[in-house]
Biopython code that builds the backbone (N, CA, C, O; Angstrom):
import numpy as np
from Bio.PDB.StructureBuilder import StructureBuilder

atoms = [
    (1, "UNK", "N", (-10.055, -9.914, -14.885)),
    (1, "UNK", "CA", (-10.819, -10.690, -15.842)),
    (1, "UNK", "C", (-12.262, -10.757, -15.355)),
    (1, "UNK", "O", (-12.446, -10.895, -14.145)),
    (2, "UNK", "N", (-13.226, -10.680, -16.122)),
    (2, "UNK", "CA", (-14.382, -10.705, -16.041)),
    (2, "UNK", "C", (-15.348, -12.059, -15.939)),
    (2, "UNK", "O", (-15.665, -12.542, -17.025)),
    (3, "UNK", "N", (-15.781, -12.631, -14.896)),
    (3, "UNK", "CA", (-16.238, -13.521, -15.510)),
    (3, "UNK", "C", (-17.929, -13.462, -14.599)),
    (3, "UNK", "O", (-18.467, -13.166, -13.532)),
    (4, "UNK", "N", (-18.183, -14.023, -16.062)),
    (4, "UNK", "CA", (-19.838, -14.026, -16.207)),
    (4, "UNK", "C", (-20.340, -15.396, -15.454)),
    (4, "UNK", "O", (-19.624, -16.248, -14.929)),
    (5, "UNK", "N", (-21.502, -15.374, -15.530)),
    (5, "UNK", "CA", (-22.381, -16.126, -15.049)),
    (5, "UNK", "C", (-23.711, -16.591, -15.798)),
    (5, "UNK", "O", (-24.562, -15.756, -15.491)),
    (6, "UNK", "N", (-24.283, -17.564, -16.656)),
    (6, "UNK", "CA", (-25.620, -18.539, -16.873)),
    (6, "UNK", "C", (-26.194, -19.014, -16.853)),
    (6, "UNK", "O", (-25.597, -19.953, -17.379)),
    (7, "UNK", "N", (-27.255, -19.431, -16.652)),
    (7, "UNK", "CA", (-28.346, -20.103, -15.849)),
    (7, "UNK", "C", (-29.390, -20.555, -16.409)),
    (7, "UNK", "O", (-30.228, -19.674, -16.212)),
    (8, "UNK", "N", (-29.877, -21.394, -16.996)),
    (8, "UNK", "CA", (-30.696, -22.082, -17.561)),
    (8, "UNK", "C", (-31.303, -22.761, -17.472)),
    (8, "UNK", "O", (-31.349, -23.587, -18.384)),
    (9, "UNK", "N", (-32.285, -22.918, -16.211)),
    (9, "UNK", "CA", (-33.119, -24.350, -16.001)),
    (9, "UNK", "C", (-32.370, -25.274, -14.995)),
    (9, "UNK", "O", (-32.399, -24.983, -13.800)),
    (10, "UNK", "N", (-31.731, -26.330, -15.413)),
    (10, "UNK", "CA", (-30.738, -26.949, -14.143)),
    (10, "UNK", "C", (-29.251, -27.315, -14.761)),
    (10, "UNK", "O", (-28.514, -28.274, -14.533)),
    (11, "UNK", "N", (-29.131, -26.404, -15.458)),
    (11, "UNK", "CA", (-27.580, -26.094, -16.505)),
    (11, "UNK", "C", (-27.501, -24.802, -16.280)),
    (11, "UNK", "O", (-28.491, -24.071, -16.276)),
    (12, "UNK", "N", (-25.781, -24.233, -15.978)),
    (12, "UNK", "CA", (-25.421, -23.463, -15.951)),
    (12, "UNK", "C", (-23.754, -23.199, -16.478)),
    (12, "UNK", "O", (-23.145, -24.170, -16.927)),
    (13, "UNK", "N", (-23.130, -21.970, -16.403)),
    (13, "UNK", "CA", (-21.776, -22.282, -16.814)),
    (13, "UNK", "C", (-21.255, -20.417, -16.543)),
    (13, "UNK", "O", (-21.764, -19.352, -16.894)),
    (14, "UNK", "N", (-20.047, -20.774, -15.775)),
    (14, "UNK", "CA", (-18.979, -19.361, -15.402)),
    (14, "UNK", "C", (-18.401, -19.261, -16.768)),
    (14, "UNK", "O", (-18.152, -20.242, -17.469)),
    (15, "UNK", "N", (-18.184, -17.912, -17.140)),
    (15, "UNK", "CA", (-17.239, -17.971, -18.539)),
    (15, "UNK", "C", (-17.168, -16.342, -18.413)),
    (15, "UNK", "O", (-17.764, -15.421, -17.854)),
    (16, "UNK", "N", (-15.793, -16.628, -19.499)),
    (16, "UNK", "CA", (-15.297, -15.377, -20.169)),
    (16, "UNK", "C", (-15.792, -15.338, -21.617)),
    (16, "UNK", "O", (-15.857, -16.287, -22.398)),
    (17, "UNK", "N", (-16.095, -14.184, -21.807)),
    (17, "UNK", "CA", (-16.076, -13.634, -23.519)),
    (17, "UNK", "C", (-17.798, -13.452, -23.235)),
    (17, "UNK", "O", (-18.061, -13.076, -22.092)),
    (18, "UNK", "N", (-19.267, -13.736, -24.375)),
    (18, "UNK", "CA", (-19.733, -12.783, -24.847)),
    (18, "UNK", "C", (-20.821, -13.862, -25.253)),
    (18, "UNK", "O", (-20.210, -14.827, -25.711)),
    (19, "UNK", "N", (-22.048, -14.063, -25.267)),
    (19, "UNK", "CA", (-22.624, -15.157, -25.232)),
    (19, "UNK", "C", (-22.260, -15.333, -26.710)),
    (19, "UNK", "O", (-22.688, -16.449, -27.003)),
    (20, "UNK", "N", (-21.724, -14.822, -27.707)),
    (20, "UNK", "CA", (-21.297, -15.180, -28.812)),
    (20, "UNK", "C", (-19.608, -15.417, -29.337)),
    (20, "UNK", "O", (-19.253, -15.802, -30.452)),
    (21, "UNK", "N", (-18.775, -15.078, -28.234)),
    (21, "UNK", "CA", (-17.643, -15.620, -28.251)),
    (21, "UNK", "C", (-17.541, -16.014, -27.041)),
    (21, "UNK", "O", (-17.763, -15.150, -26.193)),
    (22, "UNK", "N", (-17.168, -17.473, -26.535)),
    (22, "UNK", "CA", (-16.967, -17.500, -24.973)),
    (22, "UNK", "C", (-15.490, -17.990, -25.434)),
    (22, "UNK", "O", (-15.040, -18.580, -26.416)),
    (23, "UNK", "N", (-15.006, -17.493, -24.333)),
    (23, "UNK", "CA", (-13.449, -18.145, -24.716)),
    (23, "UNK", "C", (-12.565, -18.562, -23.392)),
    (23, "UNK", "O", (-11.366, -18.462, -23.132)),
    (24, "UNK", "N", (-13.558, -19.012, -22.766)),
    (24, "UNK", "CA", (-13.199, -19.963, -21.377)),
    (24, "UNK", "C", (-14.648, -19.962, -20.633)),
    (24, "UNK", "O", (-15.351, -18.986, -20.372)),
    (25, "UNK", "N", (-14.949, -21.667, -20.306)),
    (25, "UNK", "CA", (-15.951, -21.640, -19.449)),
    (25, "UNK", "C", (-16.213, -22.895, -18.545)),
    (25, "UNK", "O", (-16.029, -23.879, -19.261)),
    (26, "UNK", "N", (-16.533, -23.248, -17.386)),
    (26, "UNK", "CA", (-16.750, -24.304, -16.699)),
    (26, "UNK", "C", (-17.998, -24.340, -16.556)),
    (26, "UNK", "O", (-18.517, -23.586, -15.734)),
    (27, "UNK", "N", (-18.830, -25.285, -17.374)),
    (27, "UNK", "CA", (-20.070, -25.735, -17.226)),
    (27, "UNK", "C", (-20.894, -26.301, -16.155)),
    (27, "UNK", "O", (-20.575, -25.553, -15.231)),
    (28, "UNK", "N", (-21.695, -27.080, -15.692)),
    (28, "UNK", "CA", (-22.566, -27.142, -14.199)),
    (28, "UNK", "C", (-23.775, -27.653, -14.670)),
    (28, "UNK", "O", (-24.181, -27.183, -15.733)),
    (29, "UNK", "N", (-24.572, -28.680, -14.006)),
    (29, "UNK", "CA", (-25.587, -29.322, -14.199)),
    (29, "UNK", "C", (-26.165, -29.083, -12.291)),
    (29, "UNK", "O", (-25.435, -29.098, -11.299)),
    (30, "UNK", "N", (-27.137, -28.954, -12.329)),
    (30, "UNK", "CA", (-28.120, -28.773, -11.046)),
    (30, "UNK", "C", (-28.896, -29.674, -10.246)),
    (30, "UNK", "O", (-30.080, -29.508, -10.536)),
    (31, "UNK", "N", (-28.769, -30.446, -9.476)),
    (31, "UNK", "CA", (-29.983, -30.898, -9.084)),
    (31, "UNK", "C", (-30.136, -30.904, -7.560)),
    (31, "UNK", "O", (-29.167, -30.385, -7.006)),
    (32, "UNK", "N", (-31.148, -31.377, -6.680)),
    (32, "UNK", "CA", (-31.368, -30.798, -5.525)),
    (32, "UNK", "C", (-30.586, -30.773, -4.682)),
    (32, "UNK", "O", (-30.488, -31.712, -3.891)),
    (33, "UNK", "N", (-29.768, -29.623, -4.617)),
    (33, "UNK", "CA", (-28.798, -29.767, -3.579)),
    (33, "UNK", "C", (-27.414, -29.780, -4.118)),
    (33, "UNK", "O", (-26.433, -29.414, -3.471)),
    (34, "UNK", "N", (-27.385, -30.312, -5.583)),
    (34, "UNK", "CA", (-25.770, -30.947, -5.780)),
    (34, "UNK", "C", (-25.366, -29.992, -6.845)),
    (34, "UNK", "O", (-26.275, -29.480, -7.499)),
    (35, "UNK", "N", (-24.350, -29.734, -7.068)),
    (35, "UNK", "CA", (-23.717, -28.571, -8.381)),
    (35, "UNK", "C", (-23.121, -29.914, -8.713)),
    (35, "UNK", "O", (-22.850, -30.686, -7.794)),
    (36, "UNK", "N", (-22.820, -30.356, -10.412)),
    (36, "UNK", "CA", (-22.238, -31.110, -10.972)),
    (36, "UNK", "C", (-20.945, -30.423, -12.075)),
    (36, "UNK", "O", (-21.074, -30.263, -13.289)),
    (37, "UNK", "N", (-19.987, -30.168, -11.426)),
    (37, "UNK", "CA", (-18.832, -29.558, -12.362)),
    (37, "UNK", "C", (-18.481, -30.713, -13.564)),
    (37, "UNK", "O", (-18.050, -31.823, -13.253)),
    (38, "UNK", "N", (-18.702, -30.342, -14.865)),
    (38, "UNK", "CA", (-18.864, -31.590, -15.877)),
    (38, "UNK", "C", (-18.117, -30.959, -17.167)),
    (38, "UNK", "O", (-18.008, -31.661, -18.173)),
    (39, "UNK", "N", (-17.630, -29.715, -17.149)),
    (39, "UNK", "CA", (-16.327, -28.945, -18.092)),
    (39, "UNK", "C", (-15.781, -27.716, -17.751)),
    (39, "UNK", "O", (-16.390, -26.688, -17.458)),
    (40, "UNK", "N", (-14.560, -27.907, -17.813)),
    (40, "UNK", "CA", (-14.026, -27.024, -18.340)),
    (40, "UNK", "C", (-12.997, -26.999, -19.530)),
    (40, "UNK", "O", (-12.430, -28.026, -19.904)),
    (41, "UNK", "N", (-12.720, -25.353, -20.293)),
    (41, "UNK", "CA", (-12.325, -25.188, -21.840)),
    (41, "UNK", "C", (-11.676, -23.826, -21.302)),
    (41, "UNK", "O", (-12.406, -23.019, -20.727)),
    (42, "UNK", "N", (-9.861, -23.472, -21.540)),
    (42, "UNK", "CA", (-10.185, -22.263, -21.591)),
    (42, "UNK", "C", (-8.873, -22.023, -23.030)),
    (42, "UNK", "O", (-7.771, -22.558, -23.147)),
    (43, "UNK", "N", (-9.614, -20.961, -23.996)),
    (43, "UNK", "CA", (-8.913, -21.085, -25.232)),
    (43, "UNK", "C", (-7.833, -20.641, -25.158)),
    (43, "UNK", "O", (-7.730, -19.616, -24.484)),
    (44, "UNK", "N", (-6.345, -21.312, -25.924)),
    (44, "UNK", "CA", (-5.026, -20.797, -26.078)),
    (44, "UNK", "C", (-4.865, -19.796, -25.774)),
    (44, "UNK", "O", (-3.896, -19.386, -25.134)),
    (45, "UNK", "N", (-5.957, -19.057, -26.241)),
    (45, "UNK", "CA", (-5.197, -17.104, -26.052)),
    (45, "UNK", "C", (-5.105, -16.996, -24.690)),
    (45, "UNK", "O", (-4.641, -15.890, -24.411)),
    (46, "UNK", "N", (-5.303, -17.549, -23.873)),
    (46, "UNK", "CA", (-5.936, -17.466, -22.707)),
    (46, "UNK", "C", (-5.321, -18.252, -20.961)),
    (46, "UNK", "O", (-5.673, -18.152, -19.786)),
    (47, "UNK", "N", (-4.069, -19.135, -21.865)),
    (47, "UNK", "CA", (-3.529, -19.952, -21.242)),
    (47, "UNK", "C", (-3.019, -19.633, -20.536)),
    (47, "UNK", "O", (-2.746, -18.483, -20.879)),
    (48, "UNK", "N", (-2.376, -19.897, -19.156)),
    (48, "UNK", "CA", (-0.934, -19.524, -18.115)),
    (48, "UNK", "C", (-1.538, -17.752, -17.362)),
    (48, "UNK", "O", (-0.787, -16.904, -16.881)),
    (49, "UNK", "N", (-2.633, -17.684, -17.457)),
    (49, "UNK", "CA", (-3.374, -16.705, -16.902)),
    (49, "UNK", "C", (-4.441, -16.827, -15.588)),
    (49, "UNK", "O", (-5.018, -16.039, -14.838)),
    (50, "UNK", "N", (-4.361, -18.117, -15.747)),
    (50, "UNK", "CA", (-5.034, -19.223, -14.140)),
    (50, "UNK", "C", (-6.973, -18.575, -14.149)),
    (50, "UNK", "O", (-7.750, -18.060, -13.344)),
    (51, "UNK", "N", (-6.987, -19.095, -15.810)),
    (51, "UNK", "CA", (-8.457, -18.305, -16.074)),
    (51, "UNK", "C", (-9.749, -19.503, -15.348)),
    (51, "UNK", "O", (-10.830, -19.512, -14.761)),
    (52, "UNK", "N", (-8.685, -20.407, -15.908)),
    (52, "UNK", "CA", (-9.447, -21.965, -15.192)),
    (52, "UNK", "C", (-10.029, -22.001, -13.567)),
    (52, "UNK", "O", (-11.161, -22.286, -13.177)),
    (53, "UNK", "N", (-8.760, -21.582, -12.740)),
    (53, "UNK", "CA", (-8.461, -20.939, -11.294)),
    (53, "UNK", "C", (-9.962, -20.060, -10.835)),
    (53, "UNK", "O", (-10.822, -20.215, -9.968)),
    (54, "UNK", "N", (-9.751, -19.226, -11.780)),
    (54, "UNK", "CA", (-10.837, -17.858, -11.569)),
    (54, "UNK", "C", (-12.057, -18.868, -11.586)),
    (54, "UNK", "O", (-12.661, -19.308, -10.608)),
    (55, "UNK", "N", (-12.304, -19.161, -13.081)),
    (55, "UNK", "CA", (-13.819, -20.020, -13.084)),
    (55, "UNK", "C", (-14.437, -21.172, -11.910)),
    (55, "UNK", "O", (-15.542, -21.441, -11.438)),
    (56, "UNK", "N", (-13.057, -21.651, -11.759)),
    (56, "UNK", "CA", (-13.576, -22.895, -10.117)),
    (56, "UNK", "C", (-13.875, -21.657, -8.795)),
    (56, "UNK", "O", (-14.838, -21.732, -8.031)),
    (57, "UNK", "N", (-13.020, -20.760, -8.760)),
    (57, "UNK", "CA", (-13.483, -19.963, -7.212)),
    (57, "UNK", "C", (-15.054, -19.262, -7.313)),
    (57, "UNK", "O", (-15.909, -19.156, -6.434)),
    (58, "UNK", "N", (-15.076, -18.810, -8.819)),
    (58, "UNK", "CA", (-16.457, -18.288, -8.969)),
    (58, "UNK", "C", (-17.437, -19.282, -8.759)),
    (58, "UNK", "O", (-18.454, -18.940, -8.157)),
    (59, "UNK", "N", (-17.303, -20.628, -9.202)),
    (59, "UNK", "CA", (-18.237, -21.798, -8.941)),
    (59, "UNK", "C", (-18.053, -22.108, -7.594)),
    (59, "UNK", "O", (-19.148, -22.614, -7.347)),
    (60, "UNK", "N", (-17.344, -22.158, -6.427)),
    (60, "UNK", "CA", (-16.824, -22.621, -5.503)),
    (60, "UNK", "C", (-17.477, -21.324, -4.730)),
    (60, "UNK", "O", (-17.799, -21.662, -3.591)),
    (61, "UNK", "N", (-17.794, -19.829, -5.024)),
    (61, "UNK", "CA", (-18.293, -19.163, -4.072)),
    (61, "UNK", "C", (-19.829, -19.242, -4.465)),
    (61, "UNK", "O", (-20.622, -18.813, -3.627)),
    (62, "UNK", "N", (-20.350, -19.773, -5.715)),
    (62, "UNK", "CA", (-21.568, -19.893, -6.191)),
    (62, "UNK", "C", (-22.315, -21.194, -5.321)),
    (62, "UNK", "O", (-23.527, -21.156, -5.107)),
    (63, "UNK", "N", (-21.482, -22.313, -4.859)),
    (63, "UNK", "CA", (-21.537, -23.548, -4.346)),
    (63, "UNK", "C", (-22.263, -23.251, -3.091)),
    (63, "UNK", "O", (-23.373, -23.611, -2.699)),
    (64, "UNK", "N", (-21.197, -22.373, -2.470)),
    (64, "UNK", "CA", (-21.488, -21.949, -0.722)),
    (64, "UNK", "C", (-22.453, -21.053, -0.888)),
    (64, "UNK", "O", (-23.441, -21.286, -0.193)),
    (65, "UNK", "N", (-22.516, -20.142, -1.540)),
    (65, "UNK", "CA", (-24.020, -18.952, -1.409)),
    (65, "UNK", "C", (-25.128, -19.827, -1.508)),
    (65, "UNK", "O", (-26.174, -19.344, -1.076)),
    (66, "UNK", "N", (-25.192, -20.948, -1.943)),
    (66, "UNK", "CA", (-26.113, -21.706, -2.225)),
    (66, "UNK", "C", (-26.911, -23.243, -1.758)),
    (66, "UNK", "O", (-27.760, -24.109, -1.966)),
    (67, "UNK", "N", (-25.628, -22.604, -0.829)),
    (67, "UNK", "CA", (-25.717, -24.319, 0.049)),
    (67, "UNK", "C", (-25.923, -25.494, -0.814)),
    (67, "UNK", "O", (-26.823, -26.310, -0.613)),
    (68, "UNK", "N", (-24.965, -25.574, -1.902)),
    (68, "UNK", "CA", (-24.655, -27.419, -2.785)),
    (68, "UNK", "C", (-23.584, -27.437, -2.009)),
    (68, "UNK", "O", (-23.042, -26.720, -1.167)),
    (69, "UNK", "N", (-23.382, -28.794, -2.699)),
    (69, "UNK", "CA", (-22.427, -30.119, -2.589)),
    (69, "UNK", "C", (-21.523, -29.986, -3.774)),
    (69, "UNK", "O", (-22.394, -29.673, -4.585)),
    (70, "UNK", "N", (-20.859, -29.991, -4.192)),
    (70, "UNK", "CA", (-19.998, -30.169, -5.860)),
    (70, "UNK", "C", (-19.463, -31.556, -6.032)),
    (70, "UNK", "O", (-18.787, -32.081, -5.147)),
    (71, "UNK", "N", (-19.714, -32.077, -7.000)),
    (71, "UNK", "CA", (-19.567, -33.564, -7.151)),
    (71, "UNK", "C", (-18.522, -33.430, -8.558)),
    (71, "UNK", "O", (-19.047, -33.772, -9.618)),
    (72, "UNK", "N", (-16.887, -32.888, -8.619)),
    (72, "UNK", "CA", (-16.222, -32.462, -10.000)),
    (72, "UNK", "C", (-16.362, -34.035, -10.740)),
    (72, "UNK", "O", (-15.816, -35.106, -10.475)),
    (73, "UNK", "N", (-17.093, -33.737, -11.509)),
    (73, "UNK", "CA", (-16.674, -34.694, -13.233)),
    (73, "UNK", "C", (-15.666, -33.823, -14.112)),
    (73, "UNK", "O", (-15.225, -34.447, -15.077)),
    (74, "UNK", "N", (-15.358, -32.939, -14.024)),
    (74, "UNK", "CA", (-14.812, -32.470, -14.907)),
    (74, "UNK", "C", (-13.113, -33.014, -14.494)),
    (74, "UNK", "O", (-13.183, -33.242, -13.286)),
    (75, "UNK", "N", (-11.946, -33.254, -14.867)),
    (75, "UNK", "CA", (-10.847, -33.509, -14.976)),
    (75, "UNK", "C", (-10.077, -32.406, -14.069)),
    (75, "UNK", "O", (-9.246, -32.616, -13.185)),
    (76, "UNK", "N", (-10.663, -30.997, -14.605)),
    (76, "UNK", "CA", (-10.001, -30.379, -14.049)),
    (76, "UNK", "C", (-9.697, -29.782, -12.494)),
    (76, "UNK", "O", (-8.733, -29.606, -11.749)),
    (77, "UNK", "N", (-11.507, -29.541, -12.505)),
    (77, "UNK", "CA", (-12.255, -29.355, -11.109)),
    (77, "UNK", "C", (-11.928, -30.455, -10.270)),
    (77, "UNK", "O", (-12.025, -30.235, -9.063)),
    (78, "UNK", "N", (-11.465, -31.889, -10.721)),
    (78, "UNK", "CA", (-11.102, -32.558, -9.645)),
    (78, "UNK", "C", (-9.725, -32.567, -9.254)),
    (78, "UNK", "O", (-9.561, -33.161, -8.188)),
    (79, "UNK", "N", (-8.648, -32.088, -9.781)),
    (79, "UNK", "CA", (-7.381, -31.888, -9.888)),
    (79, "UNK", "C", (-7.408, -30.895, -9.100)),
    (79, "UNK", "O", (-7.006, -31.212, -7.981)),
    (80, "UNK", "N", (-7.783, -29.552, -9.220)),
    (80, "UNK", "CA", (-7.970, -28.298, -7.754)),
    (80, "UNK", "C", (-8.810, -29.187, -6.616)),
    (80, "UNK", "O", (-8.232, -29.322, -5.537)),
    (81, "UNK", "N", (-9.701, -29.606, -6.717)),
    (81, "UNK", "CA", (-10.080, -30.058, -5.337)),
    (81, "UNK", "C", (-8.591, -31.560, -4.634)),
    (81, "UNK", "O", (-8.141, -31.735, -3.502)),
    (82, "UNK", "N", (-8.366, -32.135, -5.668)),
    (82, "UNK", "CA", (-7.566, -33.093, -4.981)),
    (82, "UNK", "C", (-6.362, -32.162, -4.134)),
    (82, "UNK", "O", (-5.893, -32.628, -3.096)),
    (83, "UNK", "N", (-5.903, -30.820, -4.656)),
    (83, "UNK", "CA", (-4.785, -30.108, -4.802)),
    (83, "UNK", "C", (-4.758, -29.734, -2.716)),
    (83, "UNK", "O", (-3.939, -29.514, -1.825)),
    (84, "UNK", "N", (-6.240, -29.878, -2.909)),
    (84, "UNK", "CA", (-6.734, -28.421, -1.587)),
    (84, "UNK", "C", (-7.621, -29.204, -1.113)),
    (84, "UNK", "O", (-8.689, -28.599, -1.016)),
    (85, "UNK", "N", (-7.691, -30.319, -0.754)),
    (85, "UNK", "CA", (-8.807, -30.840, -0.387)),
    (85, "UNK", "C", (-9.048, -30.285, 1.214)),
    (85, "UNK", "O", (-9.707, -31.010, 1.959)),
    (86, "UNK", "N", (-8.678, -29.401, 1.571)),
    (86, "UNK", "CA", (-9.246, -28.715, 3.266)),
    (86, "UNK", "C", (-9.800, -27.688, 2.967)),
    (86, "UNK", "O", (-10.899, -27.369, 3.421)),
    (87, "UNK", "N", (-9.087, -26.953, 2.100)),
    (87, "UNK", "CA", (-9.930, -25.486, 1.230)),
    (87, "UNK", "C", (-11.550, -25.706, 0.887)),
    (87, "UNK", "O", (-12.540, -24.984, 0.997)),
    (88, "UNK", "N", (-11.372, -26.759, 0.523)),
    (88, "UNK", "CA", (-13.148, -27.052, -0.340)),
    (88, "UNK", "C", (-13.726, -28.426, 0.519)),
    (88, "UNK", "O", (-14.382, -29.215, -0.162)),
    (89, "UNK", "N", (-13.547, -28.726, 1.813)),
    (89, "UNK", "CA", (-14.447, -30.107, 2.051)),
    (89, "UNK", "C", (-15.494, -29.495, 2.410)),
    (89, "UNK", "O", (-16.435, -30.289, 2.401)),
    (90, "UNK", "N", (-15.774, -28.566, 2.695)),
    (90, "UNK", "CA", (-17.338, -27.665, 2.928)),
    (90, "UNK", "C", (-18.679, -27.732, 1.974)),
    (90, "UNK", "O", (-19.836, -27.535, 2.343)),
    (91, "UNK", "N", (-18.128, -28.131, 0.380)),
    (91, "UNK", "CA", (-18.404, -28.010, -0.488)),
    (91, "UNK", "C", (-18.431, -29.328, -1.358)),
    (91, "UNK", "O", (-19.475, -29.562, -1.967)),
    (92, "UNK", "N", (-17.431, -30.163, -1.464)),
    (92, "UNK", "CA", (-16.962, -31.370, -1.886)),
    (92, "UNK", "C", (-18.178, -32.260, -1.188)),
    (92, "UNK", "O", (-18.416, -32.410, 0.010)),
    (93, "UNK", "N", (-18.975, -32.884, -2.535)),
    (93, "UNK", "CA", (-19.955, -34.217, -2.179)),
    (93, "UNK", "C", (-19.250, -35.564, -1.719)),
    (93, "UNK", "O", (-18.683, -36.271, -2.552)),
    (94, "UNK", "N", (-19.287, -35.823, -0.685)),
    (94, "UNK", "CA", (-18.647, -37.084, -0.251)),
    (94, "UNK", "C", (-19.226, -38.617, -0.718)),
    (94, "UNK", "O", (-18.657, -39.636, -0.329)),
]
sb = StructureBuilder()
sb.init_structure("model")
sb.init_model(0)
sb.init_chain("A")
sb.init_seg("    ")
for serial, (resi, resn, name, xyz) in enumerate(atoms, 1):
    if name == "N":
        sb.init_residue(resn, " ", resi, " ")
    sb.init_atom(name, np.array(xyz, "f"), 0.0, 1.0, " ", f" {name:<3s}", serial, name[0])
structure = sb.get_structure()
């Protein structure tokens, strides 16, 4: 699976599909130092394929190349970090 990458100022977001169909994506807000995980969506077609999975490791290796903090708002992003919390305290804003 392919997944892309966006960047916009201090918004960003990992996704699948096409800047005109996205059909899974975990969104990201920026500020000095901190990545703010604040959604993820990934569509039916798309389910039981661990597309969600893919989008947090791509944010999670985007985190460390970059030296942030990740602070998950999103529901989901905090559910993988609660899952693994030794995997990601490198990364995880305390």
């Amino acid at each position: 699976m392919q997944i892309e990458h966006k960047e916009t100022g201090n918004k960003g977001a990992f996704f699948v599909g096409t800047a005109d169909s996205i059909l899974a994506e975990m969104t990201y807000s920026l500020s000095p130092g901190i990545m703010i995980i604040d959604h993820t969506e990934v569509d039916d077609s798309l389910r039981g394929k661990s597309v969600g999975k893919q989008l947090f490791d791509h944010a999670i290796e985007y985190a460390r190349e970059k030296s942030l903090k990740i602070i998950p708002l999103c529901p989901y992003a905090k559910s993988v970090f609660d899952k693994n919390p030794e995997a990601y305290k490198d990364v995880l804003k305390q």
